[in-house]
C-alpha positions in Angstrom: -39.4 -278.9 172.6 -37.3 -276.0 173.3 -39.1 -273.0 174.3 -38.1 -269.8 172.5 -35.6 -267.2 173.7 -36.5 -264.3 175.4 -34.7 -261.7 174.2 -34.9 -257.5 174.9 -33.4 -255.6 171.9 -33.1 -251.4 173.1 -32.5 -249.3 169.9 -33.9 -246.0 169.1 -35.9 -246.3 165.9 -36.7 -243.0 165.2 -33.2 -243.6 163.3 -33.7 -244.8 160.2 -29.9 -246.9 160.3 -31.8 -248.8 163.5 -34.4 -249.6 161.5 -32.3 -251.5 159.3 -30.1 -253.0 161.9 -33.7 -254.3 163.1 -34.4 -255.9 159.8 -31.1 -257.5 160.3 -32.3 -259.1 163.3 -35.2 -260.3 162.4 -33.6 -261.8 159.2 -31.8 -264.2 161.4 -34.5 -264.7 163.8 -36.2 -266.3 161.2 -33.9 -268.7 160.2 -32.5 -269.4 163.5 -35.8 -268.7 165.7 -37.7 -268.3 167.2 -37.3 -265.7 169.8 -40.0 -264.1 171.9 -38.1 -260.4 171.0 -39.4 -257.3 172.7 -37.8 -253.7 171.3 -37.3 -250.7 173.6 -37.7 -248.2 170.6 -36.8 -245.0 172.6 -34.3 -246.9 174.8 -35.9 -246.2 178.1 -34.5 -249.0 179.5 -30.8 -247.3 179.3 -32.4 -244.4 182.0 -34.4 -247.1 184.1 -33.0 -250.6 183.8 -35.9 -251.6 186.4 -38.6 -251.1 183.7 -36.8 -253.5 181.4 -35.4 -256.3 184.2 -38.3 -257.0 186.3 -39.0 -259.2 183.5 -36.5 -262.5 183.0 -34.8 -262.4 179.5 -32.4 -264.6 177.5 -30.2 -262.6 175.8 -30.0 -258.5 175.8 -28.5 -256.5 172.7 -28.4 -252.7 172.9 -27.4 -249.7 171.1 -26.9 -246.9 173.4 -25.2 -249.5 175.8 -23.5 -247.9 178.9 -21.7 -249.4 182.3 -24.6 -249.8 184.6 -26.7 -251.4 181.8 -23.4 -254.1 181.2 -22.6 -254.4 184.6 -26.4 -255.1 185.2 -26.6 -258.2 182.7 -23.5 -258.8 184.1 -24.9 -259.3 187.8 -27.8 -261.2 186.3 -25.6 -263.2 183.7 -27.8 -261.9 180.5 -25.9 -262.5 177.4 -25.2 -259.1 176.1 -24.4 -257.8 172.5 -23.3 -253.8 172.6 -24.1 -252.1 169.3 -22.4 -248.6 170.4 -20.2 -246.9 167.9 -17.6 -246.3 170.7 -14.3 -247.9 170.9 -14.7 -248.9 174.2 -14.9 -252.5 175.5 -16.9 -253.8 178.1 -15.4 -257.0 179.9 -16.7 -260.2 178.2 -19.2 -258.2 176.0 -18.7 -258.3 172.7 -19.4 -255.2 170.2 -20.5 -254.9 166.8 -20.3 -251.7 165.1 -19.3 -249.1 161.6 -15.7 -249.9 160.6 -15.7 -245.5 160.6 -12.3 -246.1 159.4 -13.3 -247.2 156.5 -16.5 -245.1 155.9 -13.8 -241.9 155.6 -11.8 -243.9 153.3 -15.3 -244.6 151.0 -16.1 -241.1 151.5 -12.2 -239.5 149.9 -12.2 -242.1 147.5 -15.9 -241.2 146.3 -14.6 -237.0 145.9 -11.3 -237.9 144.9 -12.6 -239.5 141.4 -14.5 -236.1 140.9 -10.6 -234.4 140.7 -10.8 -232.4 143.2 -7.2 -231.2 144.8 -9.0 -229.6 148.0 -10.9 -230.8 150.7 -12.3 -230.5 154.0 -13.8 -232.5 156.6 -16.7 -231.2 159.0 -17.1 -233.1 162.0 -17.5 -233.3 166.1 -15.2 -232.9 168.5 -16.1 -235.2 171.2 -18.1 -238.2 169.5 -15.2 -240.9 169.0 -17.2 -242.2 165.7 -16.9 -238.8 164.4 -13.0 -238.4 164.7 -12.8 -242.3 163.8 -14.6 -240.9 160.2 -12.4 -237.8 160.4 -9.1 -240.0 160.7 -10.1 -242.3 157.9 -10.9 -239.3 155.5 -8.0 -237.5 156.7 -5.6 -240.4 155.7 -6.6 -241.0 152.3 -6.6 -237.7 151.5 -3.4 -237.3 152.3 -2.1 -240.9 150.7 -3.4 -239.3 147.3 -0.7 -236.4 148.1 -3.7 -233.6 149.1 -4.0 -231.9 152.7 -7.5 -231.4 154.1 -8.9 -228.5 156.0 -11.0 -229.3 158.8 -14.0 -228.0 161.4 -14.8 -229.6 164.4 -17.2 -228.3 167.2 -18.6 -230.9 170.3 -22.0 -232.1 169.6 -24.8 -231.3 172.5 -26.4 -235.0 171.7 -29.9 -233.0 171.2 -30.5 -230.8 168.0 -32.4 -227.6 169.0 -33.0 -224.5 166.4 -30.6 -222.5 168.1 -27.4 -224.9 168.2 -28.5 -225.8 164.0 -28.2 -222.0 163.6 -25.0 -221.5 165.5 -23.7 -224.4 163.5 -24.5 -222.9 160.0 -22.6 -219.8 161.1 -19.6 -221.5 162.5 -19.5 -223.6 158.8 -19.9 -220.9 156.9 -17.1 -218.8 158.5 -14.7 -221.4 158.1 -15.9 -222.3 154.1 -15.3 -218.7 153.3 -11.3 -219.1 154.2 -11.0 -222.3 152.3 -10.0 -222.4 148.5 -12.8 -223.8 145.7 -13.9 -225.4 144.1 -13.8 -227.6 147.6 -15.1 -231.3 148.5 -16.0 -231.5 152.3 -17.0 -234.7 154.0 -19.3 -234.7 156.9 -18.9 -237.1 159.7 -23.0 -237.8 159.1 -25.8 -236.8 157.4 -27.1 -233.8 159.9 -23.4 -231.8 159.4 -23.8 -232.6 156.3 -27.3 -230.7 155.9 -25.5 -228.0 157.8 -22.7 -227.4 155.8 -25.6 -227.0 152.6 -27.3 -225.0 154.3 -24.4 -222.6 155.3 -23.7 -222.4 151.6 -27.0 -221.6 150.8 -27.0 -218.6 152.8 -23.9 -217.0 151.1 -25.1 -218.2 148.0 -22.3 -220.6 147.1 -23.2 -222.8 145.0 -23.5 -226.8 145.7 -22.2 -229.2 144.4 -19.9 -226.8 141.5 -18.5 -224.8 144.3 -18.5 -226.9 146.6 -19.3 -230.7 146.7 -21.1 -232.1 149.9 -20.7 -235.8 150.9 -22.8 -237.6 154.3 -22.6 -240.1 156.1 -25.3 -242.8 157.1 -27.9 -242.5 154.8 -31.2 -241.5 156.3 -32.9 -241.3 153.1 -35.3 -238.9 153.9 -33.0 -236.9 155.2 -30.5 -237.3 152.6 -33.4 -236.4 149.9 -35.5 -233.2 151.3 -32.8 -231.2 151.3 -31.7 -228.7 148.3 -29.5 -230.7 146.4 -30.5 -233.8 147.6 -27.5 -235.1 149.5 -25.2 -237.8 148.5 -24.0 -240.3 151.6 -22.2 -243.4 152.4 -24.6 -246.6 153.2 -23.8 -248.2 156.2 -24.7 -252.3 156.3 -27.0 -251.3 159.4 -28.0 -254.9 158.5 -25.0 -256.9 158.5 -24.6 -255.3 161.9 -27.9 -256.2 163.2 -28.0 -259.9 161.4 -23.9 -260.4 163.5 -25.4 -259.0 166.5 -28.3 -261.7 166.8 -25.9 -264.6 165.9 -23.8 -263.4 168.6 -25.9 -263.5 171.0 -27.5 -266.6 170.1 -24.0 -268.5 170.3 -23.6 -266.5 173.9 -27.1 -267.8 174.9 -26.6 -271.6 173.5 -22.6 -272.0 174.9 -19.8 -270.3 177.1 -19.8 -266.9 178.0 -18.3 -264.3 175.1 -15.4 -262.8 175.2 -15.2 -259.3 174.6 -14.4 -258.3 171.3 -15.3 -256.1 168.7 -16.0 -256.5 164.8 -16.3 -253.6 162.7 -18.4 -253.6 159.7 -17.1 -252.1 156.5 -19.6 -249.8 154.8 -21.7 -250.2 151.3 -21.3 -248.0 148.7 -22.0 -244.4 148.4 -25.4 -243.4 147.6 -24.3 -240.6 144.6 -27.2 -238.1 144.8 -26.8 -234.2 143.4 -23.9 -232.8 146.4 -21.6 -234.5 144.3 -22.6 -234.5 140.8 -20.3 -232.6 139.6 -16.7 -232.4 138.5 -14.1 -230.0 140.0 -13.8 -227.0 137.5 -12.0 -224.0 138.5 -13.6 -221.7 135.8 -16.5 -220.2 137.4 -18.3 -219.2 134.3 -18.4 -223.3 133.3 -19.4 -223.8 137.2 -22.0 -221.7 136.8 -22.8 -223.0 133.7 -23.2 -226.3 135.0 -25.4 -225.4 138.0 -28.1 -223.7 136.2 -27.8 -226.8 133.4 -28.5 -228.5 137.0 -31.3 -226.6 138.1 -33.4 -226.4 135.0 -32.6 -228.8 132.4 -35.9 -230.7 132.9 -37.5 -227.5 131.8 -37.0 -227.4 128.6 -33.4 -225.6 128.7 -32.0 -224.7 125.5 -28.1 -223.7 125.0 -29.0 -220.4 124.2 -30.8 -219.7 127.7 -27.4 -220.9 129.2 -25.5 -218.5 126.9 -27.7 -215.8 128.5 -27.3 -216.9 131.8 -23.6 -217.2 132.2 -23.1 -213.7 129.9 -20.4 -215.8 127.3 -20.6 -215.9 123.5 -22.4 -219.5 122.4 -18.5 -220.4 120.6 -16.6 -219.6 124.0 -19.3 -221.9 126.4 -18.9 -224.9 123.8 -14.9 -224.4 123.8 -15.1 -223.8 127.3 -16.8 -227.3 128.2 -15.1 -229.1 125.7 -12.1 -227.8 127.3 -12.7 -229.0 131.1 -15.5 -231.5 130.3 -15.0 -233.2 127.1 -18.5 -232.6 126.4 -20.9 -230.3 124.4 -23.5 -227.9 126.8 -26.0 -229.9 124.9 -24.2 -233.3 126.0 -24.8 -231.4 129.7 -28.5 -231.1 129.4 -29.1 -234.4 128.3 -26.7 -236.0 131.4 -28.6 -233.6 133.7 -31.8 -234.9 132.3 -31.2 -238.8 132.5 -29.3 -238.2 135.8 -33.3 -236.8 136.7 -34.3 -239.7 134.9 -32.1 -242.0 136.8 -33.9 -241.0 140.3 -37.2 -241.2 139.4 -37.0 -244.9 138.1 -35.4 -245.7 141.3 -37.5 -243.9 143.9 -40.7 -243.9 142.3 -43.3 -246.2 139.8 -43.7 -243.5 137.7 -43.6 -245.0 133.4 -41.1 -244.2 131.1 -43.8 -241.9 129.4 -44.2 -240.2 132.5 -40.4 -239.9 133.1 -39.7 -238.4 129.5 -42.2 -235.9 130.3 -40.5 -234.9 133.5 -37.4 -234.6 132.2 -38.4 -232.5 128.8 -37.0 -235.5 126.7 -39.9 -235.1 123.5 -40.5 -239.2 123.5 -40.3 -241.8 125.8 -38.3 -244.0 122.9 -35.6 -241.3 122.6 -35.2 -241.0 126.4 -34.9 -244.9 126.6 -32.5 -244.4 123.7 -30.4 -241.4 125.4 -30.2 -243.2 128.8 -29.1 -246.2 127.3 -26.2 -243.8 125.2 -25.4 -242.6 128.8 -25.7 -245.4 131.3 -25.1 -248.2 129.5 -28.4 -250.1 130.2 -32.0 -249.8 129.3 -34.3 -247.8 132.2 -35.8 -250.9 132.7 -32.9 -252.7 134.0 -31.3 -249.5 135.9 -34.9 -249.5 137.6 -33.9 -253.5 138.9 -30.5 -252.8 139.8 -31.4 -249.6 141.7 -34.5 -250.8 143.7 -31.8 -254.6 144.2 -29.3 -251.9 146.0 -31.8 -250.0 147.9 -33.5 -253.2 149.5 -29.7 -254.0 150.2 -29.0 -250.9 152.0 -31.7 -250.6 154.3 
């Protein structure tokens, strides 16, 4: 009997996209194990390769991969498998990775279908991923006949208060020159959380004035901050399930050759940054936002009419006219789009979710959401969760 594979897998887990490309792993460890598998988690070994190759191993795949680690391997003649999102190739190493290309496409595809005609990108300087994203945004843009506006500063590689800060500043200044209502694309999900933030401070509204779309999906992330932040999915485990077949063809044959495959991205994960069409009236933008905010409160028309200072006849002309839709209609999208993210993210009954949303009975929210979606809660609560297992 052959004994199992040794192999050393360095990714830092504290990211919640490595997680994933660890499930992808495993998945194909099981059907094609088994492997005696070790994880650096904080990638110590990338620092001090002696802690890792005292010990004899198989196969190596790593995510923060750099020369001496290759060229270590190399000397040693360890199959390798190089997850860094860098376009650079190692000799006879091959390299799976984001198609980033494509994740900028996703993204100006995603805002372009909420009509908006301006748009900027927010990104970093000196991370190739991050101008990869910016170039792939960029050109779609401009293939649908737009021009986009964009920031870029260097990241530090280590997020400390100060920087964040300096950050939200930098954003903001720049946001204030730029027309609205805007759509800005981040290059991932902590610029994106910056550019919110910077609006939040000049009190510029999000997403009515200005739509915010991430990249990567870290869930949590993605969801504490105020609007919860819409994002592109990665398949963090396509890339982890290609990265152990590689290496288990370089550890059963010849030697790899070096090349690279890039993954294409999911979907977009449409959470409130986004959820909203680009209307230049600001008393409907308003309007919308504080239909946003508090239409699982029990939100009336009237207190809308109040808010926005408009006569009840002028709001309902006034949405018809840019929305096609009553304010009423509003509310009760507002409310099932509520409705819509607690039956994916939580167990919570329809009972439950009718009372969280101010709908007066759990049969007329089932027959609302159906009106709006298409499909009963119970199947949108299916089809969510099939997604989410699919993204992470």
């Amino acid at each position: 009997m052959t004994p199992p594979k040794r192999v050393a897998i360095i990714v830092r887990t504290q990211f919640e996209v490595n997680q994933s490309v660890l499930r992808g792993i495993a998945q194909f460890e099981q059907r094609h194990g088994p492997w005696l598998a070790f994880v650096d988690e904080q990638a110590v070994s990338v620092q001090e390769p002696d802690w890792l190759f005292d010990q004899r191993w198989d196969g190596v795949i790593c995510g923060p991969t750099t020369l001496a680690l290759a060229r270590r391997c190399r000397r040693l003649r360890i199959p390798l498998v190089d997850l860094r999102d860098h376009p650079e190739i190692f000799a006879n190493i091959p390299k799976v990775r984001p198609d980033n290309i494509a994740i900028g496409h996703l993204g100006a595809e995603h805002l372009l279908e909420k009509g908006h005609a301006h748009f900027g990108f927010c990104g970093f300087a000196n991370t190739s991923w991050a101008r990869e994203r910016r170039r792939g945004f960029v050109e779609a843009v401009k293939l649908a006949g737009k021009q986009c506006h964009i920031l870029e500063t260097d990241y530090p590689g280590a997020i400390a208060p100060d920087w964040d800060n300096a950050q939200e500043k930098a954003i903001l200044g720049w946001l204030r020159h730029l027309p609205r209502p805007l759509a800005v694309m981040a290059c991932n999900d902590l610029r994106a959380i910056q550019v919110i933030n910077a609006c939040q401070r000049a009190g510029i509204v999000v997403p009515e004035e200005i739509a915010v779309l991430g990249a990567n999906n870290q869930s949590a992330r993605c969801e504490l901050c105020h609007p919860s932040l819409s994002s592109i999915a990665v398949d963090a485990m396509r890339i982890g399930y290609r990265a152990a077949e590689l290496l288990h063809a370089a550890m059963s044959a010849a030697p790899p050759k070096a090349t690279e495959e890039l993954v294409e991205p999911l979907h977009v994960v449409a959470r409130r940054s986004t959820d909203a069409l680009a209307i230049a009236d600001p008393k409907i933008a308003r309007a919308l936002h504080y239909i946003n905010e508090h239409a699982c409160q029990g939100l009336t028309v009237d207190d809308v009419v109040r808010e926005v200072h408009v006569s009840r006849s002028v709001l309902e002309r006034k949405f018809r006219d840019h929305l096609r839709r009553s304010p009423q209609a509003a509310i009760r999208y507002a409310q099932v789009q509520r409705a819509k993210a607690l039956l994916a993210d939580t167990d919570a009954s329809v009972a439950e979710i009718a009372e969280a949303t101010s709908i007066e009975h759990p049969e007329y929210l089932c027959v609302v959401f159906k009106r709006i979606t298409g499909e009963t809660p119970r199947s949108y609560r299916e089809r969510a969760r099939h997604w989410k297992k699919r993204a992470s």
